[in-house]
C-alpha positions as CSV (number, residue, x, y, z in Angstrom):
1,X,-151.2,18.7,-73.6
2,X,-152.4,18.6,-70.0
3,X,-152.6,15.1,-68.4
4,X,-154.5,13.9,-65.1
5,X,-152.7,14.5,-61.7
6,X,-151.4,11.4,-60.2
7,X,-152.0,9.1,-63.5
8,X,-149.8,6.6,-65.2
9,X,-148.8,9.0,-67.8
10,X,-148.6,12.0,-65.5
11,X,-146.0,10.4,-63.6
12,X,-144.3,9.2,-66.4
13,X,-144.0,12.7,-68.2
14,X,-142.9,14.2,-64.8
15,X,-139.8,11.8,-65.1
16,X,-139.6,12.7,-68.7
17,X,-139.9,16.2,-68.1
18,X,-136.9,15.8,-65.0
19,X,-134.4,13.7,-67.5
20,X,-134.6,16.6,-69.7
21,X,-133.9,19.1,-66.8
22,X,-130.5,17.2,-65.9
23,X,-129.0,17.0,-62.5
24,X,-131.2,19.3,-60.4
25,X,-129.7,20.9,-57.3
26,X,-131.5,20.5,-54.4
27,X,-131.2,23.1,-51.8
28,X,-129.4,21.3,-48.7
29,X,-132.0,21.2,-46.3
30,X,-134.2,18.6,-49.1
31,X,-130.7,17.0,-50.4
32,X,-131.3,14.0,-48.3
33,X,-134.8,14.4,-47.3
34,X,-137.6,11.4,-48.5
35,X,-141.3,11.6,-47.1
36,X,-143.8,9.7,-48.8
37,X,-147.0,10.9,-49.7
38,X,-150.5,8.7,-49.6
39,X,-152.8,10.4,-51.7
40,X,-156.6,9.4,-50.7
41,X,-159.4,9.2,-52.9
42,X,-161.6,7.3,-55.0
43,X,-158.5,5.7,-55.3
44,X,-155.3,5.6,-53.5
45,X,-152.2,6.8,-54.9
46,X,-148.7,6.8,-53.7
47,X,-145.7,9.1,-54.2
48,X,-142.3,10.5,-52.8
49,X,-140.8,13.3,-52.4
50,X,-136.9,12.7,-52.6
51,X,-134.4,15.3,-52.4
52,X,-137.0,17.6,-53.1
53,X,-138.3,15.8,-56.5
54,X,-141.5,13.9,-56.8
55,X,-141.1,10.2,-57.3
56,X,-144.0,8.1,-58.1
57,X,-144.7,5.1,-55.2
58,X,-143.3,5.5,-52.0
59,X,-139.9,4.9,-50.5
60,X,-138.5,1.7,-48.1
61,X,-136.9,3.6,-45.3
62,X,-139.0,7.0,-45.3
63,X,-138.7,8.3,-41.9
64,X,-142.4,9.9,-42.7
65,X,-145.2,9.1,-44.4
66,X,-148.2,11.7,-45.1
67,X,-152.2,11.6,-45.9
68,X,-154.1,13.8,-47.5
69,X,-156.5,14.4,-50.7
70,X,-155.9,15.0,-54.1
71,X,-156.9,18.1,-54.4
72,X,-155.0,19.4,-51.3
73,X,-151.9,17.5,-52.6
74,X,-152.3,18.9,-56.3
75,X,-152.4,22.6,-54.7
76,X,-149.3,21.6,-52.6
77,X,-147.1,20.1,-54.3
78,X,-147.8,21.3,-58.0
79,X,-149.2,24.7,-57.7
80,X,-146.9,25.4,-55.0
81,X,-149.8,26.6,-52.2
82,X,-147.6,26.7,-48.9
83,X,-150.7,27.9,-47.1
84,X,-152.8,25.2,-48.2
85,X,-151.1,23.0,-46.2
86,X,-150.9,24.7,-43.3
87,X,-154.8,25.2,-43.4
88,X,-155.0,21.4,-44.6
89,X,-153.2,20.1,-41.2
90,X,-154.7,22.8,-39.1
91,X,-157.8,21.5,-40.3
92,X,-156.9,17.7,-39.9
93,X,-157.0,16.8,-43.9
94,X,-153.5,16.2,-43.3
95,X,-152.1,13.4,-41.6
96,X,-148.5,12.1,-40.7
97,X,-147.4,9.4,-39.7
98,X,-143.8,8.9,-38.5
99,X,-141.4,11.5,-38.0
100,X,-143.0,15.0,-38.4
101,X,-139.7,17.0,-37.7
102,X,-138.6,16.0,-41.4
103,X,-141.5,18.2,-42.5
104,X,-140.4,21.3,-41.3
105,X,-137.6,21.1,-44.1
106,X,-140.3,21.2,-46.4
107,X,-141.5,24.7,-45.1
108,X,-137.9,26.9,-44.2
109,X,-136.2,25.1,-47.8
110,X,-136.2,28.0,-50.8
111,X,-136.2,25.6,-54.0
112,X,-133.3,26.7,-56.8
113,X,-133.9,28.4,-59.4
114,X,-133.6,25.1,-61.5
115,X,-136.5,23.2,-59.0
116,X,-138.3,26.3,-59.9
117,X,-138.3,25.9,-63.5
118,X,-138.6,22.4,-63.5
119,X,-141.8,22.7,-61.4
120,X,-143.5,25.5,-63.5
121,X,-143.1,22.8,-66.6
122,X,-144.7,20.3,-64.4
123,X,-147.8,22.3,-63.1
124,X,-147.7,23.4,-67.0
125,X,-148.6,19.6,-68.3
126,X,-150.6,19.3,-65.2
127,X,-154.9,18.7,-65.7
């Protein structure tokens, strides 16, 4: 059953889906990492990134905070498209705001193998 990106029940069967997985290592350069995301739209949706798992809302205390579309975001952060978000800051769909050195964690980090599998069951349940 595939549900809609960025929905109520998306979010809530990603945190399903990570209670099921257990404690999740995080490589160390994510352990302590939080950005928040602003997802723009028809309409606006907020999420975090924390220790390298997506969180729905964003974060008090987030050093960064970044913009972009839904679609970009979807091929990002669930189908894994690293080069979608080079081309998507390159070609100013990204934003940031704050401190943009945190993102370079996101781009040198290697998830584990359980991040891995974790994600492959989210982008699985992902419409």
């Amino acid at each position: 059953m595939s549900v809609e990106f960025l929905s109520d029940e998306w979010f809530a069967k990603v945190d399903e889906l990570r209670a099921e997985a257990g404690d999740i290592e995080a490589p160390a350069a994510l352990a302590d990492l939080v950005i928040n995301i602003t997802i723009s739209g028809d309409s606006e949706q907020q999420m975090a990134l924390v220790g390298g798992m997506i969180e729905k809302g964003h974060k008090d205390g987030a050093p960064t905070t970044m913009i972009l579309p839904a679609d970009l975001a979807k091929r990002i952060f669930i189908e894994g498209d690293q080069s979608a978000g080079m081309q998507g800051f390159m070609s100013g769909q990204i934003r940031i705001e704050g401190d943009m050195s945190k993102l370079m964690a996101l781009q040198t980090a290697q998830p584990t193998a359980s991040q891995v599998e974790l994600m492959k069951k989210i982008a699985a349940i992902t419409a």
